[in-house]
PDB file of the backbone (N, CA, C, O) and the ligand in Angstrom, with CONECT records:
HET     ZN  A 101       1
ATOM      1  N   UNK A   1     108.586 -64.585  42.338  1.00  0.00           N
ATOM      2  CA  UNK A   1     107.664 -63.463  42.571  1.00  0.00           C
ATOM      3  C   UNK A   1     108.457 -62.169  42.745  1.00  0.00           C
ATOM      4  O   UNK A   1     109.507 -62.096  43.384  1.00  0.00           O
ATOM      5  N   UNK A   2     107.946 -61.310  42.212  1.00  0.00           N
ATOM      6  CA  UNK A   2     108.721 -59.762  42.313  1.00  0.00           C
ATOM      7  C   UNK A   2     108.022 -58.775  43.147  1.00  0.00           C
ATOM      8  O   UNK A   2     106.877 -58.334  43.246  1.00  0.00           O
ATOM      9  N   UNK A   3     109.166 -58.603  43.710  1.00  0.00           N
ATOM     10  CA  UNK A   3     108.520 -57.214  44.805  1.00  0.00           C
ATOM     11  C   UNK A   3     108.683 -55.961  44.301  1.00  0.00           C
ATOM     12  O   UNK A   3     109.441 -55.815  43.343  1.00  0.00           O
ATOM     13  N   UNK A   4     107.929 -54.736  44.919  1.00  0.00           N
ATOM     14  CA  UNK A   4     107.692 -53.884  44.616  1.00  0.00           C
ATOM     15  C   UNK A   4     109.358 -53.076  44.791  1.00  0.00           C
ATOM     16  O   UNK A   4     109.855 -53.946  45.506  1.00  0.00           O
ATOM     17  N   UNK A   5     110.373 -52.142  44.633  1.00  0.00           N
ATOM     18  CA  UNK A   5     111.542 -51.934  44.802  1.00  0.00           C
ATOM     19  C   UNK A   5     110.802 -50.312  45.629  1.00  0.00           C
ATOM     20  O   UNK A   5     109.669 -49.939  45.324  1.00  0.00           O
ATOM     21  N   UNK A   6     111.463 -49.726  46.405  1.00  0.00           N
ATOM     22  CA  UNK A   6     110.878 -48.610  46.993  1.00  0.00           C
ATOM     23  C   UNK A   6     111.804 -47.928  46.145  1.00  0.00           C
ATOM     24  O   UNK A   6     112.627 -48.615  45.540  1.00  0.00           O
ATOM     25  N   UNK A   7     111.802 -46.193  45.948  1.00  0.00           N
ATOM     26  CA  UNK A   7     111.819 -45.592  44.988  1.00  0.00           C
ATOM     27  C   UNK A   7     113.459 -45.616  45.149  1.00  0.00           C
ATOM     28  O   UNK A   7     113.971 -45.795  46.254  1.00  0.00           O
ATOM     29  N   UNK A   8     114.428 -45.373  43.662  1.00  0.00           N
ATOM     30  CA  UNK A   8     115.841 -45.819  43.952  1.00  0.00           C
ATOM     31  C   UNK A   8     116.226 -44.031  44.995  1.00  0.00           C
ATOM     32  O   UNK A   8     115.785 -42.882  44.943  1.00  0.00           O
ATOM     33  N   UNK A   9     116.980 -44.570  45.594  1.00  0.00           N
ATOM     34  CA  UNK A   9     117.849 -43.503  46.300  1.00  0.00           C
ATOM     35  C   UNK A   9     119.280 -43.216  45.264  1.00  0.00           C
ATOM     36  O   UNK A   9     120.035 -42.309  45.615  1.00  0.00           O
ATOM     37  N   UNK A  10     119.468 -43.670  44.543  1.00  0.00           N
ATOM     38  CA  UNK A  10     120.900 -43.807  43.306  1.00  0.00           C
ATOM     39  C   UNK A  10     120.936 -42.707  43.003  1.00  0.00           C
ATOM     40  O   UNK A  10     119.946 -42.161  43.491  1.00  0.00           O
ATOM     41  N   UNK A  11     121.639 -41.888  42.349  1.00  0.00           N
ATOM     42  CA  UNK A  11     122.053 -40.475  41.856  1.00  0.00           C
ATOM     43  C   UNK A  11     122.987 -40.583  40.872  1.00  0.00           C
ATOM     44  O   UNK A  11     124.163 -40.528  41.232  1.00  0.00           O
ATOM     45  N   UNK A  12     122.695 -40.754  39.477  1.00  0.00           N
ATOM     46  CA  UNK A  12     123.544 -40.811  38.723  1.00  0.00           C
ATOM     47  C   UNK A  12     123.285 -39.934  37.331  1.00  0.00           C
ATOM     48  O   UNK A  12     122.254 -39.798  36.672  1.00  0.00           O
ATOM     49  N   UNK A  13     124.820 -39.312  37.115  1.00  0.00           N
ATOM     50  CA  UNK A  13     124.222 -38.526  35.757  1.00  0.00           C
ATOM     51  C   UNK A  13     123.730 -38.946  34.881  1.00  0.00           C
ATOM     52  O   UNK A  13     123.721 -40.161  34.685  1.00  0.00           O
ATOM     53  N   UNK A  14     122.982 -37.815  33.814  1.00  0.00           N
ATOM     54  CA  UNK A  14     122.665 -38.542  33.017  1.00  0.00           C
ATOM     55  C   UNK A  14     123.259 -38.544  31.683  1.00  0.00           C
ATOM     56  O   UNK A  14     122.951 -39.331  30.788  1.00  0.00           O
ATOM     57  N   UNK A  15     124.128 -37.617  31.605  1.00  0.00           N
ATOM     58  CA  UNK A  15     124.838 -37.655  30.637  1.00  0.00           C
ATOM     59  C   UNK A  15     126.411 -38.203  30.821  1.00  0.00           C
ATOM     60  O   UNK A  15     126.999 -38.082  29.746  1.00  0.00           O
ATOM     61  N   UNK A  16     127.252 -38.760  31.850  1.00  0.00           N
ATOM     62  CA  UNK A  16     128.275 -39.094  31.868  1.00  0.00           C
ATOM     63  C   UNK A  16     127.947 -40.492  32.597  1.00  0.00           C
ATOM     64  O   UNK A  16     128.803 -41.310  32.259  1.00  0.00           O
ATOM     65  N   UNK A  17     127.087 -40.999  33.402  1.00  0.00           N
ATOM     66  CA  UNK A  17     127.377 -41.917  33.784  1.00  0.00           C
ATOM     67  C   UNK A  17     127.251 -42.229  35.452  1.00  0.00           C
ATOM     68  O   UNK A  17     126.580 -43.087  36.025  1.00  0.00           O
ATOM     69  N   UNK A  18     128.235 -41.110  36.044  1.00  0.00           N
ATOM     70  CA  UNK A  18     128.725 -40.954  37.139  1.00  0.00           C
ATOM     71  C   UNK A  18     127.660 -41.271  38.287  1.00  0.00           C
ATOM     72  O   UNK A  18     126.498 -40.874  38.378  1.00  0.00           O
ATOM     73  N   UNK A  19     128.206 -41.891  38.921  1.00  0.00           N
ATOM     74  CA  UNK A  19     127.617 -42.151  40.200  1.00  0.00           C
ATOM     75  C   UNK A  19     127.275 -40.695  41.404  1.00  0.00           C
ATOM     76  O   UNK A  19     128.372 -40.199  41.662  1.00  0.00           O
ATOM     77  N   UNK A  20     126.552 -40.208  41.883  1.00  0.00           N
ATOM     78  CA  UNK A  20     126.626 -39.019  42.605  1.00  0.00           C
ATOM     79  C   UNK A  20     126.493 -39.512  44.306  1.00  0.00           C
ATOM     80  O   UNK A  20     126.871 -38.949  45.334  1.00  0.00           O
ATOM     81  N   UNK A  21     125.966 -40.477  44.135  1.00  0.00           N
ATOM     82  CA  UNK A  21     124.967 -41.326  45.370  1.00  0.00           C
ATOM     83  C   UNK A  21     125.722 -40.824  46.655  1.00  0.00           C
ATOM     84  O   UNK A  21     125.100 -40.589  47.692  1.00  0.00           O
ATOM     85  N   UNK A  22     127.279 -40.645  46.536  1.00  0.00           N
ATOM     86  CA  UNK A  22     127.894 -40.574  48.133  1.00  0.00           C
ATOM     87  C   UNK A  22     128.815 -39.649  47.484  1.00  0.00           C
ATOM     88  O   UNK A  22     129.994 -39.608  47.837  1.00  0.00           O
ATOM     89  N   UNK A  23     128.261 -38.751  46.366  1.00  0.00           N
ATOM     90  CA  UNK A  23     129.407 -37.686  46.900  1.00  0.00           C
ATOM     91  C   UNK A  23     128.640 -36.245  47.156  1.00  0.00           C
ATOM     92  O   UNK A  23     127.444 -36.079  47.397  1.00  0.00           O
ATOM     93  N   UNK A  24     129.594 -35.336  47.044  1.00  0.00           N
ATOM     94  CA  UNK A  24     128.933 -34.007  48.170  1.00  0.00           C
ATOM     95  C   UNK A  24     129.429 -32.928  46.738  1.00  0.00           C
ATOM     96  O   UNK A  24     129.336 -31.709  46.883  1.00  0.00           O
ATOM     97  N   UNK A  25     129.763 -33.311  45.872  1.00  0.00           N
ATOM     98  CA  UNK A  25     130.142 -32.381  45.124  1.00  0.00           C
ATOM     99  C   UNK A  25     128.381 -31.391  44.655  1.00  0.00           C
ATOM    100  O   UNK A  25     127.299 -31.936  44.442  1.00  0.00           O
ATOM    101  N   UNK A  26     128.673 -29.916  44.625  1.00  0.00           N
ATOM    102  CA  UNK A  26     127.292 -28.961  44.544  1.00  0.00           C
ATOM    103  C   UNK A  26     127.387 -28.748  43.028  1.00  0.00           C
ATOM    104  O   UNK A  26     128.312 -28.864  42.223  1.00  0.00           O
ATOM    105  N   UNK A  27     125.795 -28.310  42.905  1.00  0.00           N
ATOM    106  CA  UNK A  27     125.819 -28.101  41.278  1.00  0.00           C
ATOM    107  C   UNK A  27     125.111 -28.836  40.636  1.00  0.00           C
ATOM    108  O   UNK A  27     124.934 -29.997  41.003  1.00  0.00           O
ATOM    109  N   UNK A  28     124.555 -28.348  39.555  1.00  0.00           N
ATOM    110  CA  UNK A  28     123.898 -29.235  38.773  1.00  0.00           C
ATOM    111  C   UNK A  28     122.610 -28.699  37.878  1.00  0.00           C
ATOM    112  O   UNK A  28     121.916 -27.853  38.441  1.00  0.00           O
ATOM    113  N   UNK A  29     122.313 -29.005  36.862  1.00  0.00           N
ATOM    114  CA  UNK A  29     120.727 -28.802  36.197  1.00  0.00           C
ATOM    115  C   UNK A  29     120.094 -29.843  35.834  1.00  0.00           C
ATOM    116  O   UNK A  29     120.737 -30.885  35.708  1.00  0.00           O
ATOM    117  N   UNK A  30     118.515 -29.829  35.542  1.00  0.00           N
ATOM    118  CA  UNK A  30     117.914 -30.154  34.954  1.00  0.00           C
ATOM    119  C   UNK A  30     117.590 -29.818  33.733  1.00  0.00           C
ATOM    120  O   UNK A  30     117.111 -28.700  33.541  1.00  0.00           O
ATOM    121  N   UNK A  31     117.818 -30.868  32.483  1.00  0.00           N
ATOM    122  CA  UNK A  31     117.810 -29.853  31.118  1.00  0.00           C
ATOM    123  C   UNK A  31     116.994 -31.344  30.540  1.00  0.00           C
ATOM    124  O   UNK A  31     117.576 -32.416  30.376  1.00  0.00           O
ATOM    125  N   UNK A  32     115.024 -31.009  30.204  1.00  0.00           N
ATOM    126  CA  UNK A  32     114.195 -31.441  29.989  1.00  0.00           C
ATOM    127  C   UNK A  32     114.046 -32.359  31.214  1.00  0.00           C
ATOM    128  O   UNK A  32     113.778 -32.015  32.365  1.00  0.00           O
ATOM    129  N   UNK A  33     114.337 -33.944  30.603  1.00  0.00           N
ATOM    130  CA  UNK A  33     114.584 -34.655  31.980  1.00  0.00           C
ATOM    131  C   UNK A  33     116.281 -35.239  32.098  1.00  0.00           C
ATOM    132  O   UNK A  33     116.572 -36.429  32.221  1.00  0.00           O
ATOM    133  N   UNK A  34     117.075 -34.332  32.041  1.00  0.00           N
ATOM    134  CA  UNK A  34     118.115 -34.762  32.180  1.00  0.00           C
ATOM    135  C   UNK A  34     119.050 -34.365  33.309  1.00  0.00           C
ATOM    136  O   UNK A  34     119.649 -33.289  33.303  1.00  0.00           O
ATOM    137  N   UNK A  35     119.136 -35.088  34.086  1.00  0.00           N
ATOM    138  CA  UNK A  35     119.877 -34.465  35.033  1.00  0.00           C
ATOM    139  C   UNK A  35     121.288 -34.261  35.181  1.00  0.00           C
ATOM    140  O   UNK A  35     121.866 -35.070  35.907  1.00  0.00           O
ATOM    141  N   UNK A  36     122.139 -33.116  34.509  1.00  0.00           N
ATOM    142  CA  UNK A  36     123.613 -33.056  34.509  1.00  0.00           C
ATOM    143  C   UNK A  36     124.025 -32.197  35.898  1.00  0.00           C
ATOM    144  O   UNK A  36     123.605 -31.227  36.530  1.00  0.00           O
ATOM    145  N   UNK A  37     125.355 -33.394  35.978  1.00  0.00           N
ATOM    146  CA  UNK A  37     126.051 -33.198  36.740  1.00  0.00           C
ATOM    147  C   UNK A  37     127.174 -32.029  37.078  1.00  0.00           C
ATOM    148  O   UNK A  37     127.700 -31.488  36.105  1.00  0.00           O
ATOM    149  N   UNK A  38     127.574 -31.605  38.428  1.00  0.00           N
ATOM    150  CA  UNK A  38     128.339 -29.984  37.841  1.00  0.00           C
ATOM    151  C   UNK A  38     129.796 -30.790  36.742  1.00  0.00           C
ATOM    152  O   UNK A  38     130.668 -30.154  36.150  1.00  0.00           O
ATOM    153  N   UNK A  39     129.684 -31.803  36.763  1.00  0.00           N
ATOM    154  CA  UNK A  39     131.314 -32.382  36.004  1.00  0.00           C
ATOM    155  C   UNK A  39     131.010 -31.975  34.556  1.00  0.00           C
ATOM    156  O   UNK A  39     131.696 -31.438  33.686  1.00  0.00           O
ATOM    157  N   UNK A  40     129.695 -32.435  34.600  1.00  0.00           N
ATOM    158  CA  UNK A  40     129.434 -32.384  32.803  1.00  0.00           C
ATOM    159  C   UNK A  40     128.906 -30.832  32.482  1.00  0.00           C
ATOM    160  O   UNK A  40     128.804 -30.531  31.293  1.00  0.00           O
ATOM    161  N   UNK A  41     128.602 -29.938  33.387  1.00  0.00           N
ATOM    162  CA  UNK A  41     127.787 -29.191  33.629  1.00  0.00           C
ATOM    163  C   UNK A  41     128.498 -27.810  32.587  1.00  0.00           C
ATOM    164  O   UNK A  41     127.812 -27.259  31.727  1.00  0.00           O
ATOM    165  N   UNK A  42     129.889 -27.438  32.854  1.00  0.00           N
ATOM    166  CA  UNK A  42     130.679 -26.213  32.326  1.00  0.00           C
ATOM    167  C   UNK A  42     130.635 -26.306  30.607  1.00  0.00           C
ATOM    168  O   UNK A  42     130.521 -25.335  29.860  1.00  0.00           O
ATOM    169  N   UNK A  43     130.755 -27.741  30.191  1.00  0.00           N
ATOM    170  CA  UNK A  43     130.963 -28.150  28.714  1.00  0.00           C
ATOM    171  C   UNK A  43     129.711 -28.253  27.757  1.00  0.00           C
ATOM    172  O   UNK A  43     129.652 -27.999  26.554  1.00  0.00           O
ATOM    173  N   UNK A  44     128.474 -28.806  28.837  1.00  0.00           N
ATOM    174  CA  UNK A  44     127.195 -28.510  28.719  1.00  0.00           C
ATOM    175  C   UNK A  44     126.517 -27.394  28.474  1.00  0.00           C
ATOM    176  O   UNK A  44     125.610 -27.357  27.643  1.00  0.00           O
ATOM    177  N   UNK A  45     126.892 -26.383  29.172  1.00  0.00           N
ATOM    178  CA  UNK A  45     126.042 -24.743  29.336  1.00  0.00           C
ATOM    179  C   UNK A  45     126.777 -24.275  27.952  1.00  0.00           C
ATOM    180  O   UNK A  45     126.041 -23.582  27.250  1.00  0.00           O
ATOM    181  N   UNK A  46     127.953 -24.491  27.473  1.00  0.00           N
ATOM    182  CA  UNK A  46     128.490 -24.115  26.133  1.00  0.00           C
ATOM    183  C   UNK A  46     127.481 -24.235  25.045  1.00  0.00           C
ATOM    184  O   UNK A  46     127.010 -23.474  24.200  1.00  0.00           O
ATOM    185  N   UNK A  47     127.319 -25.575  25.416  1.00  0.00           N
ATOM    186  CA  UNK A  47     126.528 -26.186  24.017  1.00  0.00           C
ATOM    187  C   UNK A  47     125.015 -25.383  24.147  1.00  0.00           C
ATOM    188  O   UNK A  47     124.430 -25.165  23.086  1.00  0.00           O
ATOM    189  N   UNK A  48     124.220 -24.837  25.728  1.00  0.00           N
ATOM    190  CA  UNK A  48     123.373 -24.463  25.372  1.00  0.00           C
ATOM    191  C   UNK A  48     123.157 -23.144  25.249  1.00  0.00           C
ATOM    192  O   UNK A  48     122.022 -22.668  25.247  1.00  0.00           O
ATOM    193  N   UNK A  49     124.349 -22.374  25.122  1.00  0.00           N
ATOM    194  CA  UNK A  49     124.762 -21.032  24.911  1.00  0.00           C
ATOM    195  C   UNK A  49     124.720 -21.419  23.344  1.00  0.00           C
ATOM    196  O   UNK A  49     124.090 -20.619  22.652  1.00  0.00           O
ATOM    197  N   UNK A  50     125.284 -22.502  22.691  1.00  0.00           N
ATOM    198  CA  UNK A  50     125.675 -22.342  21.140  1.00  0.00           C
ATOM    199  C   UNK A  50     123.997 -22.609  20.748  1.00  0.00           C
ATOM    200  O   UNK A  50     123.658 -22.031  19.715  1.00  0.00           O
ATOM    201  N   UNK A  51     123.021 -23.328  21.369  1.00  0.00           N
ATOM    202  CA  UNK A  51     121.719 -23.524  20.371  1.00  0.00           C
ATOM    203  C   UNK A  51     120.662 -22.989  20.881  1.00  0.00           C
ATOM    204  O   UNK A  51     119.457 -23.110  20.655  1.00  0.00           O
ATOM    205  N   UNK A  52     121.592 -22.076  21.960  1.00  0.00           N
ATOM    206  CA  UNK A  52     119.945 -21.034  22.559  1.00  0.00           C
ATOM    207  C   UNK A  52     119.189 -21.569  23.017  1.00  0.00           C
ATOM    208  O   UNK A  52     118.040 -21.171  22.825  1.00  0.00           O
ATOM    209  N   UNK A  53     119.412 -22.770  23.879  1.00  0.00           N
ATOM    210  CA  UNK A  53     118.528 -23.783  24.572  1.00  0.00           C
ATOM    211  C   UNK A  53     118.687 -23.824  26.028  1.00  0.00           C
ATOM    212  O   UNK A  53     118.790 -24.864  26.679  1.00  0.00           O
ATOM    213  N   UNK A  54     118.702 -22.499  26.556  1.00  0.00           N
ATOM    214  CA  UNK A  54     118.602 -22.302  28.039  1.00  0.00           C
ATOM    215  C   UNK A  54     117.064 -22.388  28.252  1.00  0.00           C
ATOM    216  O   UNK A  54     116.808 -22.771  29.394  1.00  0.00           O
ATOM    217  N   UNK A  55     116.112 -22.178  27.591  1.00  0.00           N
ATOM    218  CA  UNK A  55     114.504 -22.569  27.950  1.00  0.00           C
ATOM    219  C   UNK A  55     114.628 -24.182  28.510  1.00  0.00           C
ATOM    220  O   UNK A  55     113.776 -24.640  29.272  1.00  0.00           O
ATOM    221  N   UNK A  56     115.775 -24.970  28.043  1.00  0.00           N
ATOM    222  CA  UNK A  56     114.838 -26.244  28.532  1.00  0.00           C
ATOM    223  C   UNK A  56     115.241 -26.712  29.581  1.00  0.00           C
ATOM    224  O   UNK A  56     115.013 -27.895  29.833  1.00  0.00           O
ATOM    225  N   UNK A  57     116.101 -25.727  30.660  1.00  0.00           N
ATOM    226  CA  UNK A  57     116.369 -26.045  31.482  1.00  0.00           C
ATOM    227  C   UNK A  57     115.602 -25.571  31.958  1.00  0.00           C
ATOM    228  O   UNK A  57     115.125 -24.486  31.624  1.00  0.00           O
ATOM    229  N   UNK A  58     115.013 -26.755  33.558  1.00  0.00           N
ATOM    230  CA  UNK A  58     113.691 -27.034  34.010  1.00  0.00           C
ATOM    231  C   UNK A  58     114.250 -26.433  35.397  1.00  0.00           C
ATOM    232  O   UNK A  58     113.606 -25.530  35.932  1.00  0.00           O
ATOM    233  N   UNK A  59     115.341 -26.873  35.945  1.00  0.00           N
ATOM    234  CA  UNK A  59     115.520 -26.474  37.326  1.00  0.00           C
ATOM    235  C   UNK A  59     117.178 -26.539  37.322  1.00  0.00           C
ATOM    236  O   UNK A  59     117.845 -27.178  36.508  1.00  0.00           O
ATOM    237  N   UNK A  60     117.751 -25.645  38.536  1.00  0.00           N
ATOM    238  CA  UNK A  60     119.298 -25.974  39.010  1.00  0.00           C
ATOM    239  C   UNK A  60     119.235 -26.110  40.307  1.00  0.00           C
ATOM    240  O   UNK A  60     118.244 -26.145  41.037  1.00  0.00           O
ATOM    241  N   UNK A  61     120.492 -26.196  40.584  1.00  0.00           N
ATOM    242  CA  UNK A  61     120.735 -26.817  41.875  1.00  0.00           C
ATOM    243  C   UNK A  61     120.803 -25.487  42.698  1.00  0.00           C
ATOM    244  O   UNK A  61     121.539 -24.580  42.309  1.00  0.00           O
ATOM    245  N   UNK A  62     120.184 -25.381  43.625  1.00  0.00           N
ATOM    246  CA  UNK A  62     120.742 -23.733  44.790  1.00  0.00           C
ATOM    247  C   UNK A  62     122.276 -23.692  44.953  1.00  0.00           C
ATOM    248  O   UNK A  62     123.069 -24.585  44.656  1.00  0.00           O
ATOM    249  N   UNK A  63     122.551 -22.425  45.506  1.00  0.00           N
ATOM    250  CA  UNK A  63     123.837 -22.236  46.144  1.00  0.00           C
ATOM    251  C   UNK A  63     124.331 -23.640  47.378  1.00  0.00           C
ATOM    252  O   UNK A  63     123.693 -23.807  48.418  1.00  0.00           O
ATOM    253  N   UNK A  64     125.368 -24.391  47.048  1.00  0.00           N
ATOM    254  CA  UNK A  64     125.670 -25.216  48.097  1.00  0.00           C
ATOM    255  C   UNK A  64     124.876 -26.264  48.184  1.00  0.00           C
ATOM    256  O   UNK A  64     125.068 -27.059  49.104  1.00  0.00           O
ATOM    257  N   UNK A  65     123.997 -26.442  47.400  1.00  0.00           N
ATOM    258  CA  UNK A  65     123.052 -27.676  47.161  1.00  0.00           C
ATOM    259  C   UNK A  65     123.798 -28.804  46.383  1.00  0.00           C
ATOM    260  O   UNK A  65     124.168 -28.727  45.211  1.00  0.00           O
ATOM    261  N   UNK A  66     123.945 -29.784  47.161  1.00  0.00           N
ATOM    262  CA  UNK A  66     124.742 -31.205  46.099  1.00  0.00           C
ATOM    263  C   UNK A  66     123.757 -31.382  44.964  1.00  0.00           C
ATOM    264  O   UNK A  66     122.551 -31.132  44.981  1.00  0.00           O
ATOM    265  N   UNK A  67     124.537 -31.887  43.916  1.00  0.00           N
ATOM    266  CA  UNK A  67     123.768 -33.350  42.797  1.00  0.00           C
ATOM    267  C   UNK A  67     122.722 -34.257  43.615  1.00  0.00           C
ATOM    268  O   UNK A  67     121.498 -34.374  43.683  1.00  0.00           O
ATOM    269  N   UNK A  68     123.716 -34.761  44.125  1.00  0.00           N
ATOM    270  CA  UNK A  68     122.133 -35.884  45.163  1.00  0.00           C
ATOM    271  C   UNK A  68     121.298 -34.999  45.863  1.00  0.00           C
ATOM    272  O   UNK A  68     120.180 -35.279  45.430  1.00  0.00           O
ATOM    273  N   UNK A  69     121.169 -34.064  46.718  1.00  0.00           N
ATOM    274  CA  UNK A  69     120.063 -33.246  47.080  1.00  0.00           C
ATOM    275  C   UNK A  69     119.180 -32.750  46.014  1.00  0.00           C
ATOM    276  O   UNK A  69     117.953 -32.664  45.961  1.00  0.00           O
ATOM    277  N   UNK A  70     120.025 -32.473  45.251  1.00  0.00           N
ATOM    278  CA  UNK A  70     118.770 -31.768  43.898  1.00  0.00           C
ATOM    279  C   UNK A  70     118.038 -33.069  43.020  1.00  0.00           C
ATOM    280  O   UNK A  70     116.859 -33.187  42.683  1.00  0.00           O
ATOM    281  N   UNK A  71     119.004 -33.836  42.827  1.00  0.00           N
ATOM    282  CA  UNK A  71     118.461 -35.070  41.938  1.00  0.00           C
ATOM    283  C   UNK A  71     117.016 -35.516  42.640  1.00  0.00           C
ATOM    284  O   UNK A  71     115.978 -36.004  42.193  1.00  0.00           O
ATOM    285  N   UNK A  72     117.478 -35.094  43.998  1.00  0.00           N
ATOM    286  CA  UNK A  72     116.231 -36.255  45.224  1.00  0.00           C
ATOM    287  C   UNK A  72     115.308 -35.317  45.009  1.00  0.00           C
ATOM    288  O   UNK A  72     114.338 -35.583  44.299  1.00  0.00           O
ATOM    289  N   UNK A  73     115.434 -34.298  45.483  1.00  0.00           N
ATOM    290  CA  UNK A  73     113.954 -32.940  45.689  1.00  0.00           C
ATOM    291  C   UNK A  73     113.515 -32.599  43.472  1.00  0.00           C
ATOM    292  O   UNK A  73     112.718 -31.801  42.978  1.00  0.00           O
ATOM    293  N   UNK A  74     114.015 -33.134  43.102  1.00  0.00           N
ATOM    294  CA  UNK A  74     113.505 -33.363  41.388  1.00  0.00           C
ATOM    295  C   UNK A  74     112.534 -34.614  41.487  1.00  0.00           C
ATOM    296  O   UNK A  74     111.370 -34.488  41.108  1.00  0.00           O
ATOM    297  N   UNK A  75     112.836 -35.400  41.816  1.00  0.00           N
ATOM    298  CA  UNK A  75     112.414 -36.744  41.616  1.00  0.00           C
ATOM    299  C   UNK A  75     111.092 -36.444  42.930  1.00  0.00           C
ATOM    300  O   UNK A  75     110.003 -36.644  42.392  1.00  0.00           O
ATOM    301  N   UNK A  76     110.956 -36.141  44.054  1.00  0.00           N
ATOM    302  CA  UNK A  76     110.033 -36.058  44.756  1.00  0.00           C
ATOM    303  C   UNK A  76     108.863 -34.972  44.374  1.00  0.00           C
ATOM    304  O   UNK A  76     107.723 -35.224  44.764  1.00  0.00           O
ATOM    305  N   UNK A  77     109.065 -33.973  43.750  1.00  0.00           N
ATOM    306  CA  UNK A  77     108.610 -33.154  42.760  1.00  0.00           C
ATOM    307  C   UNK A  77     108.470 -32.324  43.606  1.00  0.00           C
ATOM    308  O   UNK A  77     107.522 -32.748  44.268  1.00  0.00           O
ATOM    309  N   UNK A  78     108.885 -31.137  44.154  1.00  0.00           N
ATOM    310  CA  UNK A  78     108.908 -30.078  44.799  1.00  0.00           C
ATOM    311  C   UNK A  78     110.104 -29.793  44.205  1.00  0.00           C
ATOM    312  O   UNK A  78     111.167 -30.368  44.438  1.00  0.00           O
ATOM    313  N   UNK A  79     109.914 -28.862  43.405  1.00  0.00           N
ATOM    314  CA  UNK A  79     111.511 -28.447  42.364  1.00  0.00           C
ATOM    315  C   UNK A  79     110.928 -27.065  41.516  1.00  0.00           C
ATOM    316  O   UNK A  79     110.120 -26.290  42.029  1.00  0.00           O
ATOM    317  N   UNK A  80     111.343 -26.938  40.475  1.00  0.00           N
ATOM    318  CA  UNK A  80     111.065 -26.199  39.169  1.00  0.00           C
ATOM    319  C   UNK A  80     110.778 -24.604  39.711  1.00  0.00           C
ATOM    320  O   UNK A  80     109.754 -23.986  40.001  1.00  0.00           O
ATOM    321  N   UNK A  81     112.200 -24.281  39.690  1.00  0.00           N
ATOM    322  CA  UNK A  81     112.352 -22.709  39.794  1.00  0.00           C
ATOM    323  C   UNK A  81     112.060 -21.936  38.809  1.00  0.00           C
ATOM    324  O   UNK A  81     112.188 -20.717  38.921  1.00  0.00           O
TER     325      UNK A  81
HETATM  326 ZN    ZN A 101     128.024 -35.927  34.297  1.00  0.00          ZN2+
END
């Protein structure tokens, strides 16, 4: 029998992989539903400087706001600056 899982607390990018869950590093966007990390984040904003695709970023992270704080307040839906 399968139980219901309560919602994941996990934090992981979505474009590299990375685990965020226990670290404190700040930074980050939402680009459609993708949540990049500040690691992937500098090499990323290139690419959306090269296709003029700053519209599809949905939300960023505040000043001093971690990956896992923003990932969490995205996912709870109180977000979209
Ligand atoms: Zn990443």
């Amino acid at each position: 029998m399968n139980k219901c899982k309560p919602i994941s607390k996990r934090v992981v990018c979505d474009l590299c992989g990375e685990e965020y869950t226990y670290r404190k590093d700040t930074g980050g966007i939402l680009f459609n539903s993708n949540a990049v990390c500040p690691e992937c984040l500098p090499e990323f904003e290139k690419l959306i400087d090269k296709y003029d695709e700053g519209k599809f970023i949905r939300a960023k992270a505040t000043k001093n706001e971690t990956f896992y704080d923003f990932v969490l307040r995205i996912r709870s839906g109180i977000h979209l600056n």
